[in-house]
C-alpha positions as CSV (number, residue, x, y, z in Angstrom):
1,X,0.0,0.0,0.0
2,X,1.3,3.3,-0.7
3,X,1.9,5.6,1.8
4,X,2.2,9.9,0.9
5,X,4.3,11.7,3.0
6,X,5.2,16.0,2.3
7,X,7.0,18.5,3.5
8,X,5.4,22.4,3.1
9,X,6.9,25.1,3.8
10,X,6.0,28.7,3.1
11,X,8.3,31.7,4.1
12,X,7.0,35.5,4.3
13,X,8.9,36.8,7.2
14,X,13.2,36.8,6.2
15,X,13.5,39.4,8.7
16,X,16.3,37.2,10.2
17,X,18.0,36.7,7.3
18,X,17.9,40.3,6.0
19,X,15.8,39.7,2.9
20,X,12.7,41.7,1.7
21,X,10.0,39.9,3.3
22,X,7.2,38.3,0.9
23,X,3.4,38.1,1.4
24,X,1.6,35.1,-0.3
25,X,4.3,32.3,0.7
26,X,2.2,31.1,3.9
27,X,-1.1,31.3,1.9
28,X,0.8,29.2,-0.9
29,X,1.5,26.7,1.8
30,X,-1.6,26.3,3.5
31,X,-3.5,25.9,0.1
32,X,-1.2,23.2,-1.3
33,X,-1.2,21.3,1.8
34,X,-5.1,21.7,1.6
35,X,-4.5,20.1,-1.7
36,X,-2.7,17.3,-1.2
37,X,-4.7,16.4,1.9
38,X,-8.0,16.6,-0.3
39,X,-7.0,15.8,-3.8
40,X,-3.8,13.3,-3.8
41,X,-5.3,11.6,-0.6
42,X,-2.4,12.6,1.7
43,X,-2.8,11.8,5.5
44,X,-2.6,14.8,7.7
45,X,-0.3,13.0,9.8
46,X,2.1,12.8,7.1
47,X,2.6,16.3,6.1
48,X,5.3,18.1,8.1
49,X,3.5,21.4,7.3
50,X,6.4,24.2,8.5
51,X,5.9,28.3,7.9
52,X,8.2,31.2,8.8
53,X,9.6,30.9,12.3
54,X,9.1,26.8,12.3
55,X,11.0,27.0,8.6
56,X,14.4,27.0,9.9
57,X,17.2,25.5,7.7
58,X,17.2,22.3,10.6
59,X,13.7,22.0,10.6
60,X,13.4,21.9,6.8
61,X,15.8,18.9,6.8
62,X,14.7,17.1,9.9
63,X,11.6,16.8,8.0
64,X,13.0,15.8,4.6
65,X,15.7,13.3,6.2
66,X,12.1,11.6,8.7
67,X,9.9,11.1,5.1
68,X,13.3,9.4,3.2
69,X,14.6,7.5,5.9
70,X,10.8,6.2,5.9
71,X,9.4,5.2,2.5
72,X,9.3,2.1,1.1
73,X,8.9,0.9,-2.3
74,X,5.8,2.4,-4.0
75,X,5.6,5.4,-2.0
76,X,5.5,9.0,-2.6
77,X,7.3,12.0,-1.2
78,X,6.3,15.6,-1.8
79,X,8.4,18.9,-0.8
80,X,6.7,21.7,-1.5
81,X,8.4,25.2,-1.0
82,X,7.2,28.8,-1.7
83,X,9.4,31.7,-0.4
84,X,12.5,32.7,-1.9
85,X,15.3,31.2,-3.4
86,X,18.8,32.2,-4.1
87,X,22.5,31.0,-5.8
88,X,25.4,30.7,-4.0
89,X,28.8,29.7,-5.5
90,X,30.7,26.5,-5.8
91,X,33.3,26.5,-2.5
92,X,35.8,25.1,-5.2
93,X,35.6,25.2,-8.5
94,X,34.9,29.3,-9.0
95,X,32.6,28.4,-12.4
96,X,29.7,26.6,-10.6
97,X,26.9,27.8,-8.7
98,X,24.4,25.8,-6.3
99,X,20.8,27.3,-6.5
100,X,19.0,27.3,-3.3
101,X,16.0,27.8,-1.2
102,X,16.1,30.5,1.5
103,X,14.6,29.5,4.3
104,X,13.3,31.6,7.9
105,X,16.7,31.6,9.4
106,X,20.2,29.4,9.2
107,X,22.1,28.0,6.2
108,X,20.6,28.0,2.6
109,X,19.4,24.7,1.5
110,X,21.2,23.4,-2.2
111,X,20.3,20.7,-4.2
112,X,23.8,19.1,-2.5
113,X,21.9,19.1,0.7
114,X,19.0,18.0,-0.5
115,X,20.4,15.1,-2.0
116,X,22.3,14.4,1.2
117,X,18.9,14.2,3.0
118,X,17.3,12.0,0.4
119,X,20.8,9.8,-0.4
120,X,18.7,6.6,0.8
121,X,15.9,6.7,-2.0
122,X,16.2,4.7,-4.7
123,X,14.4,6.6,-7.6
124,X,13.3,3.3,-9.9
125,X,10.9,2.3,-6.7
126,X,10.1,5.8,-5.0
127,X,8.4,8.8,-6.0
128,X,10.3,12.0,-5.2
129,X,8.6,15.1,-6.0
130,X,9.2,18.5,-5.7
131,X,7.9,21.7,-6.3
132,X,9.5,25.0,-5.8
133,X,7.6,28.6,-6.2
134,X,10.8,30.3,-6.0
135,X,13.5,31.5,-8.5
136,X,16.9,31.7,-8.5
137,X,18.2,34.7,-10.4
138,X,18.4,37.7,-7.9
139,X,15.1,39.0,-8.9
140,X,15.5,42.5,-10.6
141,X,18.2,45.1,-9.5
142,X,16.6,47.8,-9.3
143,X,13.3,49.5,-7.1
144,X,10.8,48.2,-9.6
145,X,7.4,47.4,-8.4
146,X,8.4,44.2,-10.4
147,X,11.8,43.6,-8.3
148,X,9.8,43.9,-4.8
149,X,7.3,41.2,-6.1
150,X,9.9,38.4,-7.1
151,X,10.9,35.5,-5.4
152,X,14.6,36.1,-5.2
153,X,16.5,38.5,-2.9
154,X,18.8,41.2,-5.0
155,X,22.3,39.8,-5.2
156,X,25.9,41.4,-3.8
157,X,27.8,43.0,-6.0
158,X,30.1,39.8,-5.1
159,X,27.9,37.4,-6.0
160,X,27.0,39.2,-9.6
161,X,30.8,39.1,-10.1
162,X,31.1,35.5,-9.4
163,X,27.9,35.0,-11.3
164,X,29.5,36.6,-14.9
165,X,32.3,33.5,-14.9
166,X,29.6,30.8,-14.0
167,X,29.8,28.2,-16.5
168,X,27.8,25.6,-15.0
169,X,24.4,26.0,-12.8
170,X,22.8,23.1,-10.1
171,X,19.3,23.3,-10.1
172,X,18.0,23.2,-6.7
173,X,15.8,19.8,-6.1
174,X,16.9,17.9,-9.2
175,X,19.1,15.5,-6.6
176,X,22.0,14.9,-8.6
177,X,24.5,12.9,-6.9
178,X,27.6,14.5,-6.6
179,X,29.6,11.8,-8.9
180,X,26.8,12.2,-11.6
181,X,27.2,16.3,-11.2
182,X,29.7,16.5,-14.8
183,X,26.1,15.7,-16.7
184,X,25.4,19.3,-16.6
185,X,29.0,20.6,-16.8
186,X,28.7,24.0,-18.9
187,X,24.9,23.8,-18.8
188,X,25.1,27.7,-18.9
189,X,24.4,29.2,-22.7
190,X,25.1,32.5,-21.9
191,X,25.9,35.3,-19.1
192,X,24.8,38.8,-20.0
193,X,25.4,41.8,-17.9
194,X,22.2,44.2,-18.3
195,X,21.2,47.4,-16.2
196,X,19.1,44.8,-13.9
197,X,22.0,42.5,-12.9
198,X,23.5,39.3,-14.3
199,X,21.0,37.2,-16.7
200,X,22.1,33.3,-16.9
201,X,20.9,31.6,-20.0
202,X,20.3,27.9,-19.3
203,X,21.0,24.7,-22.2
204,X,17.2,23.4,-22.3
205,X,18.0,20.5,-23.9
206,X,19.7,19.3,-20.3
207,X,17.1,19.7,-17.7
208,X,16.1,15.9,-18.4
209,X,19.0,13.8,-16.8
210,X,18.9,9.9,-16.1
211,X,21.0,10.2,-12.6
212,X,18.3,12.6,-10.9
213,X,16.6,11.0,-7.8
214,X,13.5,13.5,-8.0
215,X,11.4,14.9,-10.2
216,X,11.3,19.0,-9.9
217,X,8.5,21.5,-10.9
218,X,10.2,24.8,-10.5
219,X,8.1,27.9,-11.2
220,X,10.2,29.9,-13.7
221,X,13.8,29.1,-16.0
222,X,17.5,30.3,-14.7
223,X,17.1,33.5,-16.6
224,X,13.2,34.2,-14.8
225,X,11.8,35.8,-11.4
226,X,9.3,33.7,-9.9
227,X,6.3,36.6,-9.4
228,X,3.4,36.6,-6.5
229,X,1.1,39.5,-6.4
230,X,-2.4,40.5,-4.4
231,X,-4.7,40.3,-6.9
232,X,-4.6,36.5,-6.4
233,X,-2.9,36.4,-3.5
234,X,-0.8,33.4,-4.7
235,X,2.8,32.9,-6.1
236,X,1.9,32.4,-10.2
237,X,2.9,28.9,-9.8
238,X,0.7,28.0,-7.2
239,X,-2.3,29.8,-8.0
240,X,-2.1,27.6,-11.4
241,X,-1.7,24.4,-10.0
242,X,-5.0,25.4,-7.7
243,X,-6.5,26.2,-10.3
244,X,-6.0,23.1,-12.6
245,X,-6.6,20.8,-9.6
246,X,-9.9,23.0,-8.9
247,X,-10.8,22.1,-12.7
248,X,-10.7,18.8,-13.0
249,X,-10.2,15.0,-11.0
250,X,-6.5,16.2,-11.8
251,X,-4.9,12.5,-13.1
252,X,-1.8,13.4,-15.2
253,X,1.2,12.8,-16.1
254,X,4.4,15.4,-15.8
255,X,4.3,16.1,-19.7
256,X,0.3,17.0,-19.5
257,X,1.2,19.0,-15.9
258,X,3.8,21.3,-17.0
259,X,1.8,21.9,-21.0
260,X,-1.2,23.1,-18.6
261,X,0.9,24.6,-15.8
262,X,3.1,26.5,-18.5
263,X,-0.3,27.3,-20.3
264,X,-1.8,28.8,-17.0
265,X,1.2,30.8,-15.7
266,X,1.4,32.5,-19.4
267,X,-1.9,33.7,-18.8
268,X,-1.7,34.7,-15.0
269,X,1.6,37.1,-16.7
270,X,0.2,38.5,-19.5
271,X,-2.7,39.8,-16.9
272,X,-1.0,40.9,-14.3
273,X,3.2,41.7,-15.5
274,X,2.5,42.6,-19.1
275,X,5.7,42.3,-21.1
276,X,7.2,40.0,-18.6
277,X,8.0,35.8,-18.6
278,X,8.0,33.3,-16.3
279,X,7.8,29.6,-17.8
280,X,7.3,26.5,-15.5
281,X,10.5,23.9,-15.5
282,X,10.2,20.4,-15.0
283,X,13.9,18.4,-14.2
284,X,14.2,14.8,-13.3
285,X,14.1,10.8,-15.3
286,X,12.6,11.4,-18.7
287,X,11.1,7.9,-18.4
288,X,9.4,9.3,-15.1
289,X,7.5,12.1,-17.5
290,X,4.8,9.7,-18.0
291,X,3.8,8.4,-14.8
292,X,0.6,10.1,-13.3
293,X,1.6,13.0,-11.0
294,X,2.3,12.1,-7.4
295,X,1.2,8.6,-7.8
296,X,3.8,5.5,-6.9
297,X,5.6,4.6,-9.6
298,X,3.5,1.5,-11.5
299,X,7.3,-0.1,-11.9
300,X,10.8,0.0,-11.4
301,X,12.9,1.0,-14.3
């Protein structure tokens, strides 16, 4: 019998860590755990449900390390994470960056800790999913009304630096392991310096890699900011997968999810941030894209 464990966390407050605060994250988490408990048939008891001051870096991966350490063959694991998220570089090789997830207070969380947490799943037998209304790329440098609405705290002038010789970008929640990490070696296109920071232009041809352990759902690509804003009182992301859940029974498989998610976001941008982008990504086993949407896998491959 499958068993459905998640971890959900939403972060408005970052107070502690000195970040412009946020306002939809908590609302983004409450709903989604609302969804999962009524639409994906998720036990209550199984949801580590963690916003602001209890989404601490050590919470975050208490909970993560709990839900891997106890699934068995056929079951599913959901992290769902709305607040912002951040890059931070390699400590070695000066070319690399880590994305991350920024949580209430203590050390970012990279997909290297992530896939420390989570180094006892075995993918072919155990559903991994994870969904990220965050982006990555430092939001807008400037006082825009578009900057103070993203999901990604302005960089340092340090960072930026670093960022205009990164060659090679780790997505935050694909789970690579770290010997499997040369897959996405020079994964970076381009690096352009423009009057709003440092833009990162991501390969797209890589974001579907055999060694992941998870599959990801991030809300926007490396070049994007991830937007939230009152009229909906959602993160884009969010507010689209409520949506399409609200619409229908919701049985799908990733390739249908991200078409209508992609689809739904478009729209949501056009309305609100004319002239602006943010695309859905989806990251993980292309012969996981078919399998039905937090369901346990049907077979081990």
């Amino acid at each position: 019998m499958t068993t459905k464990r998640a971890v959900v966390v939403g972060v408005n407050d970052y107070s502690v860590q000195g970040y412009n605060s946020l306002r939809f994250c908590v609302a983004d988490a409450a709903a989604m755990y609302h969804m999962l408990v009524d639409a994906f048939d998720f036990a209550p008891q199984d949801i580590f449900y963690l916003t602001d001051g209890a989404a601490t870096s050590t919470r975050i991966r208490q909970a993560l390390r709990y839900c891997a350490t106890q699934s068995q063959p056929g079951d599913v694991i959901c992290f769902y994470y709305s607040g912002h998220g951040g890059r931070t570089p390699h400590p070695v090789v000066p070319t690399q960056m880590f994305e991350t997830i920024i949580p209430f207070s203590g050390q970012h969380i990279s997909d290297h800790e992530i896939y420390a947490l989570a180094d006892t799943l075995e993918p072919s037998v155990a559903n991994f999913t994870i969904i990220l209304d965050s982006c990555h790329s430092g939001g807008m440098h400037d006082e825009s009304e578009i900057a103070r609405r993203a999901r990604s705290p302005q960089f340092s002038a340090d960072l930026l630096q670093r960022l205009g010789q990164c060659r090679t970008l780790l997505p935050c929640g694909i789970c690579l392991p770290p010997a499997s990490r040369s897959v996405l070696d020079n994964n970076i296109r381009s690096v352009t310096t423009r009057n709003t920071g440092v833009v990162v232009e991501e390969d797209n041809t890589r974001r579907l890699v055999q060694q992941a352990k998870s599959t990801l759902i991030a809300a926007s690509s490396a070049a994007q900011v991830a937007m939230e804003t009152e009229a909906i009182g959602h993160g884009l992301l969010t507010k689209s997968f409520l949506d399409l859940v609200n619409a229908s029974n919701f049985s799908i498989d990733h390739h249908g999810l991200i078409d209508s998610l992609t689809t739904s976001v478009a729209a949501l941008m056009t309305q609100h941030f004319p002239g602006q982008q943010q695309t859905p990504q989806l990251r993980g086993q292309a012969n996981r894209m078919e399998e039905t949407f937090l369901d346990g896998w049907r077979d081990s491959r």
